[in-house]
C-alpha positions as CSV (number, residue, x, y, z in Angstrom):
1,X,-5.7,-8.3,7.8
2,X,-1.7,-8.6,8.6
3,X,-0.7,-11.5,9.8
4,X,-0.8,-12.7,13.5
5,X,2.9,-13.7,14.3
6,X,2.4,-12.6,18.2
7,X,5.0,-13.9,20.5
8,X,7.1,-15.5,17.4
9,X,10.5,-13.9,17.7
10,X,12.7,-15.8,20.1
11,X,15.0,-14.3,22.5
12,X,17.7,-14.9,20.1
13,X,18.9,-13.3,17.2
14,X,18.0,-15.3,13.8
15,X,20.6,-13.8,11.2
16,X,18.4,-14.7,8.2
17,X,15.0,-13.3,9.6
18,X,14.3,-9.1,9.7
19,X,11.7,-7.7,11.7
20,X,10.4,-4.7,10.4
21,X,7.8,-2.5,12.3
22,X,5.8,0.2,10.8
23,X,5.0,2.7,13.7
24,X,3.6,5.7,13.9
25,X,3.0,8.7,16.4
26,X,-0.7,9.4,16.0
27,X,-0.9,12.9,17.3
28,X,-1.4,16.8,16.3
29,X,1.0,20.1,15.9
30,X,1.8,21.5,19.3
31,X,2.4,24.9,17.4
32,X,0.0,28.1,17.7
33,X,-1.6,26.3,14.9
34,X,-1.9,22.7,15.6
35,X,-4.5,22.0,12.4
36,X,-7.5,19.6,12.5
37,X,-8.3,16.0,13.7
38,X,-9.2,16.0,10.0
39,X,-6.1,16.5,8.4
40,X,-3.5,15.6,10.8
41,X,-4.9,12.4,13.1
42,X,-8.2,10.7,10.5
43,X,-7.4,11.5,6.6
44,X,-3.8,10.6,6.8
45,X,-4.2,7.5,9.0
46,X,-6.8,6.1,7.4
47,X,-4.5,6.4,4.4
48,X,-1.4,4.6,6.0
49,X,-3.9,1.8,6.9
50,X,-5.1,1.4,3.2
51,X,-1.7,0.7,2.4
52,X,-1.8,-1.6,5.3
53,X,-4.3,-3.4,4.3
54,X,-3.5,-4.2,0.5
55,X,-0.3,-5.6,1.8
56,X,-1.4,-7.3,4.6
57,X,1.2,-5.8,6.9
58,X,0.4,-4.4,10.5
59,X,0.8,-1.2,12.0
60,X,1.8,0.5,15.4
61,X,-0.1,3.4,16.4
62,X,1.3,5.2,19.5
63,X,-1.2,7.3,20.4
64,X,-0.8,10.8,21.9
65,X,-4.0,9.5,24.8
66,X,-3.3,12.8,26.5
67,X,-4.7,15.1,23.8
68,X,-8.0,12.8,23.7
69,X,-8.6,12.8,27.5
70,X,-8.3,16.7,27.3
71,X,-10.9,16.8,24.1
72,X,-12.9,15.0,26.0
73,X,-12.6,16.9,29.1
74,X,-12.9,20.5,27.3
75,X,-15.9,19.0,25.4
76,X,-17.5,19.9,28.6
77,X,-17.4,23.5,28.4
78,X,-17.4,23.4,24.3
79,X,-19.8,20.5,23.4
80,X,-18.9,20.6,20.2
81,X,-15.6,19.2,20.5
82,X,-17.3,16.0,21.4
83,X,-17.5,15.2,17.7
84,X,-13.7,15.2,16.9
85,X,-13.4,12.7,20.0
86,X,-15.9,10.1,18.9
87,X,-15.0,10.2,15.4
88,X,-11.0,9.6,16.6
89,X,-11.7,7.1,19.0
90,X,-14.4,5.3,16.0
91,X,-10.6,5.0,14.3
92,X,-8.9,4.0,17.0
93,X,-11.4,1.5,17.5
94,X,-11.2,0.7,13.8
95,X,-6.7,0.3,13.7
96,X,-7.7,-2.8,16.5
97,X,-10.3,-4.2,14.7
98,X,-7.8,-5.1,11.5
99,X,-5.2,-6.1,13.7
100,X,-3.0,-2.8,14.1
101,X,-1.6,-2.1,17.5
102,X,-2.0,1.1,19.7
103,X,1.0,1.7,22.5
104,X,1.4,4.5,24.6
105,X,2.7,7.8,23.7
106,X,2.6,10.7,26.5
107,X,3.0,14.3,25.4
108,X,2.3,15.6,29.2
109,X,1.3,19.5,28.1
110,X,-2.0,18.7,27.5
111,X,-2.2,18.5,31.3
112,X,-2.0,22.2,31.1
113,X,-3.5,23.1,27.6
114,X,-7.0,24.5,26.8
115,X,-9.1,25.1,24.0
116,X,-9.8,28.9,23.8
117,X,-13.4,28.5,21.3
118,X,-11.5,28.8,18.4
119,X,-8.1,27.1,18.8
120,X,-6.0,25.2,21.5
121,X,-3.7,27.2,23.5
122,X,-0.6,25.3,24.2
123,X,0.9,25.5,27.0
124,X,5.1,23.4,26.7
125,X,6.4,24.9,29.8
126,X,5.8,20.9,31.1
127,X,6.5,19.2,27.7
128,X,8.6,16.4,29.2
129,X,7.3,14.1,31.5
130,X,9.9,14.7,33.7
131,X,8.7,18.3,34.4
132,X,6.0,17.0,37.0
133,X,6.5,15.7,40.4
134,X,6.6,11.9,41.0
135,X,3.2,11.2,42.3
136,X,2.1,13.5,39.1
137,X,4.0,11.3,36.8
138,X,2.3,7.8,38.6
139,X,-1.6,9.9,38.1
140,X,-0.9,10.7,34.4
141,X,1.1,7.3,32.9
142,X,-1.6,4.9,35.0
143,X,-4.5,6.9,33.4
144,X,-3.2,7.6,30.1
145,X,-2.6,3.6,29.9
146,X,-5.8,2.8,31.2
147,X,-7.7,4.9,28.8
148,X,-5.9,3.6,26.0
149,X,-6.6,0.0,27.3
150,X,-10.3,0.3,27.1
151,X,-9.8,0.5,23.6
152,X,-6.9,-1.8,22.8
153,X,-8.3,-4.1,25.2
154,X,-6.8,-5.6,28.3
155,X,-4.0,-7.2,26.9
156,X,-2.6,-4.2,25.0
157,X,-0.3,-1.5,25.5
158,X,2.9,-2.7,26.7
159,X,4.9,-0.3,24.7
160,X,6.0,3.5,24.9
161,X,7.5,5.9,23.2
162,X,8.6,9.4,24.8
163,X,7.1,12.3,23.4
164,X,9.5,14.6,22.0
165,X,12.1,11.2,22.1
166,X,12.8,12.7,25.8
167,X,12.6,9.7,28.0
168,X,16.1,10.7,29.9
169,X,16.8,10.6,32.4
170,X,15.3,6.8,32.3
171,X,15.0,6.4,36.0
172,X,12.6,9.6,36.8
173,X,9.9,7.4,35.1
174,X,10.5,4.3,35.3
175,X,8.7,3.1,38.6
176,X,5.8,4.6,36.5
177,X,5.9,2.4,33.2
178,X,6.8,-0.5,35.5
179,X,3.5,-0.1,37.5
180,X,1.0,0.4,34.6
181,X,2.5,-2.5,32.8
182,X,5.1,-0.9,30.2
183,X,7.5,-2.8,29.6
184,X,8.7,-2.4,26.4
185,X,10.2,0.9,24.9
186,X,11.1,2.1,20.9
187,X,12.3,5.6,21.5
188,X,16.3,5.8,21.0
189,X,17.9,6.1,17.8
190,X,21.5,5.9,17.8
191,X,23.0,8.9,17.5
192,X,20.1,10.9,17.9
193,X,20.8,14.3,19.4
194,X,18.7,17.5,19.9
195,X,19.9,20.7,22.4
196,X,16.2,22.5,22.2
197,X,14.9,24.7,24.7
198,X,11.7,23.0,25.0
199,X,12.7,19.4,23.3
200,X,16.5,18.3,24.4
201,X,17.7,14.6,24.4
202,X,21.1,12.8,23.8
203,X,21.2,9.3,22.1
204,X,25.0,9.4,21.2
205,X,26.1,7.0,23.4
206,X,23.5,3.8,22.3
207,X,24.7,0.5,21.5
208,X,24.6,-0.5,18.0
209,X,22.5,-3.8,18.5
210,X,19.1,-4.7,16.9
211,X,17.7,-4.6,20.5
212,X,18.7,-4.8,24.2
213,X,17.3,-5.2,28.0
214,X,17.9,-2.3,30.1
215,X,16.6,-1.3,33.4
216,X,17.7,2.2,34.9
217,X,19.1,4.0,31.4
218,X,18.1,2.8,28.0
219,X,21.2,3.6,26.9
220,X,23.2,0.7,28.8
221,X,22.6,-2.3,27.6
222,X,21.9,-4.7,30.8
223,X,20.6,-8.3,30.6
224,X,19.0,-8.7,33.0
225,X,16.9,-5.6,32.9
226,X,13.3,-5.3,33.4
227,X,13.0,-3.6,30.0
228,X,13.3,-3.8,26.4
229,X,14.6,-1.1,24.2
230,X,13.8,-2.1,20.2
231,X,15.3,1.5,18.8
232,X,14.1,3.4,16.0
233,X,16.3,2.3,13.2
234,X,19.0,5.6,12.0
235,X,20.7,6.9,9.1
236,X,23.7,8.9,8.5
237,X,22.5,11.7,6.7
238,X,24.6,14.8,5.4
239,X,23.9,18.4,5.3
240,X,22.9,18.6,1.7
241,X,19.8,16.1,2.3
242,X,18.5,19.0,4.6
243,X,19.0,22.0,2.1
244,X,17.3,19.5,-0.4
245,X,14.6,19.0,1.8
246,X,13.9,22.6,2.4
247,X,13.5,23.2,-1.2
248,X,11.4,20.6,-1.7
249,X,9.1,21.2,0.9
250,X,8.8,24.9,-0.6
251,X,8.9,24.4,-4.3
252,X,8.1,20.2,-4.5
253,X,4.3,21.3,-5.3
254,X,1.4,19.3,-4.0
255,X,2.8,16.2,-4.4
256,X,5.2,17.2,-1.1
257,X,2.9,19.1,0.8
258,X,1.7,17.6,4.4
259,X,-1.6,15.9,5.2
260,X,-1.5,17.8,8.4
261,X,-1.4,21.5,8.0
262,X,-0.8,22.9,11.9
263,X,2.8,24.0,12.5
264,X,5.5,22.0,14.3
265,X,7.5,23.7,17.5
266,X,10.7,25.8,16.0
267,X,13.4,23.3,16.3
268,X,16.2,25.1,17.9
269,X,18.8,27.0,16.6
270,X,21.7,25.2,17.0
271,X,20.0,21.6,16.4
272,X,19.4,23.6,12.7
273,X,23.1,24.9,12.4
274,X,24.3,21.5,12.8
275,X,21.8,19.2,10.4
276,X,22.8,22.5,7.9
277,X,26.0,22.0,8.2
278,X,27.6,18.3,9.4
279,X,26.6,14.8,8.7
280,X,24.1,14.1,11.3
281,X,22.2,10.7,12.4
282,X,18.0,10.9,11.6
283,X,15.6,8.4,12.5
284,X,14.6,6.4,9.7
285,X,11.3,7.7,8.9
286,X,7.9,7.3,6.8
287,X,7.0,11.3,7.2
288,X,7.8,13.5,3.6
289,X,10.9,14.0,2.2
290,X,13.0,11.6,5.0
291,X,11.1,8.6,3.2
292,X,13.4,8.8,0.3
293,X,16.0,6.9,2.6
294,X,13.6,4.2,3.8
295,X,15.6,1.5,1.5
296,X,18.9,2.5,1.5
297,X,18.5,2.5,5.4
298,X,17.0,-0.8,5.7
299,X,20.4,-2.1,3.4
300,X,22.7,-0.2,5.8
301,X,20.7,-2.5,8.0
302,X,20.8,-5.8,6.1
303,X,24.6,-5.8,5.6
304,X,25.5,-5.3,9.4
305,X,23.6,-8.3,10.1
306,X,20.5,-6.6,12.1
307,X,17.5,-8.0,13.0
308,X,14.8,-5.6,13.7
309,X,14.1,-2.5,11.7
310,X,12.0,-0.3,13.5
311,X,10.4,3.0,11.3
312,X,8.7,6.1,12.7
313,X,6.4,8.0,10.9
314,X,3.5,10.8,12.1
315,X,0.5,10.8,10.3
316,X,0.3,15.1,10.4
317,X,3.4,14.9,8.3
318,X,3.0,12.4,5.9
319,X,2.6,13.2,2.2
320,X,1.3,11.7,-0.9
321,X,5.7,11.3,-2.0
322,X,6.3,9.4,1.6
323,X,3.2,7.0,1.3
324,X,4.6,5.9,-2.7
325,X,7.9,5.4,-1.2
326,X,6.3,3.5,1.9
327,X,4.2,1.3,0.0
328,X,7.3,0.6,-2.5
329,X,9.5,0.0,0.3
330,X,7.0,-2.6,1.5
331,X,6.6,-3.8,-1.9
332,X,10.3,-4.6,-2.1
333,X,10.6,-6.3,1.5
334,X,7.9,-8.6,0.9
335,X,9.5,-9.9,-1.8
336,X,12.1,-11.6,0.3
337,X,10.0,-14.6,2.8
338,X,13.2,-13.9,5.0
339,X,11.5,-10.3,5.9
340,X,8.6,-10.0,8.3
341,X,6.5,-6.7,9.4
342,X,5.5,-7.3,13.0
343,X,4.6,-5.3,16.0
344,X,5.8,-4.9,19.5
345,X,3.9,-7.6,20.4
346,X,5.6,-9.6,18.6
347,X,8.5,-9.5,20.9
348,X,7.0,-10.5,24.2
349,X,8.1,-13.7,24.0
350,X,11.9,-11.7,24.4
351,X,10.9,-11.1,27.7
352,X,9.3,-14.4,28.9
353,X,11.6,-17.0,27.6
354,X,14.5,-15.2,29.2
């Protein structure tokens, strides 16, 4: 069971304490192949929370609510599908029940997906929640929260993270997160930057604290905004990592091959040019070959004097190389008392005892 430290970081920075969160985007492919519940969402979680749970650290799961509601809705027509919902929501049920925390997560295409009999046809022409109109936007986040309340309970979900990391412009959705109760978000990373057709967002400009208030653009840092941004911690990274990853994700051998086995959207052309060939900033990360830089990162972090260390991870892409290096990176941070995992609400206090 990980520890209960809810509301115990104050609204000021303690230089000696590091807050680490171990999130995770609990979702599937949005490919033409967006492989099984089995493999992507239940095997590879259930995994993750072993690790957990020998280390009695929690986790945050932000969960992709949209893709359940439309299981649930095409289970209908195809009443077979109804197994894959119970048997998620049984885990779901399960990540509360040993203290893990589930936060909302809105990947908005489901709105206009469908499951064909065999396989989901997906349908990104809306992929950002920006895409629909504003009394659209209201309908989906209040229902979307409220379904994922029934099974964090009434006091969860408070948190959000933008699908695709496209939450700009801030303001579009923002009377939205307000209403349903969001009030804290974990979706920049400095220096995060992607052109893509369908996935396009521009974190260049983000201040290069542990965590800020913000109210109209979670890029300006306001304090007396109605929100809290606790980013995803980044890493410089340069273009050889990326060739190395390639090769290992082709020739690494089972040891490097993903739980999930659906196939990600293409990232886009010149987003590839650039990782290929510059130094580019990367979310710090739990997912394959990217957890080979979970503790230099978290260093990077120590030295500058941070506070909060916030890791992303998706259980479709984790491997059996990422969760060693996970559990080893947890390993090591436990052995310092000055290093705490928490989650998000953890930091409610931030908010109150303004």
């Amino acid at each position: 069971m990980p520890d209960n430290r809810r509301d115990k970081i104050g609204s000021k920075h303690d230089k000696n304490t590091m807050n680490i969160v171990l999130s995770t985007d609990y979702e599937v492919f949005f490919g033409k192949n967006t492989g099984t519940v089995d493999n992507t969402l239940l095997e590879p979680s259930q995994a993750l929370c072993d690790i957990a749970a020998r280390h009695g650290v929690p986790l945050v799961f932000f969960v992709d609510i949209g893709f359940l509601l439309r299981l649930r809705g095409e289970a209908l027509r195809f009443p077979y599908l109804m197994r894959d919902y119970d048997r998620v929501m049984r885990q779901l049920e399960q990540f509360v029940a040993a203290g893990h925390e589930l936060q909302l997560h809105v990947h908005p295409h489901w709105e206009d997906s469908s499951w064909l009999g065999e396989a989901w046809h997906i349908d990104t022409r809306r992929f950002r929640l920006h895409d629909f109109g504003g009394d659209e936007i209201g309908g989906i986040v209040q229902r979307y929260t409220q379904a994922l309340r029934a099974v964090a309970g009434d006091d969860g979900v408070f948190a959000y993270r933008a699908g695709g990391w496209m939450i700009q412009p801030f303001e579009t959705i923002k009377v939205a997160l307000r209403d349903a109760g969001i009030y804290i978000d974990s979706t920049v990373f400095s220096g995060g930057i992607s052109e893509g057709k369908t996935k396009h967002f521009d974190f260049s400009g983000a201040p290069s604290a542990s965590r800020w208030f913000f109210d109209n653009n979670p890029l300006l840092s306001n304090p007396e905004g109605e929100f809290l941004e606790i980013p995803i911690a980044n890493y410089q990274v340069p273009p050889t990592f990326y060739w190395r990853y390639a090769l290992i994700k082709k020739f690494g051998g089972v040891k490097h091959q993903a739980f999930g086995k659906g196939k990600p959207i293409r990232m886009g052309c010149s987003e590839l040019v650039r990782k290929l060939s510059h130094w580019t900033n990367s979310e710090v990360s739990m997912d394959g070959y990217k957890a080979s830089f979970l503790a230099p990162a978290f260093r990077e972090y120590e030295l500058a004097g941070k506070t909060d260390f916030v890791v992303i991870g998706h259980p479709k892409a984790l491997t059996r190389y990422s969760l060693e290096q996970l559990e080893r990176f947890i390993e090591g941070c436990k052995a310092n008392p000055s290093n705490q995992f928490v989650g998000f609400g953890d930091y409610r206090s931030c908010l109150t005892n303004r």
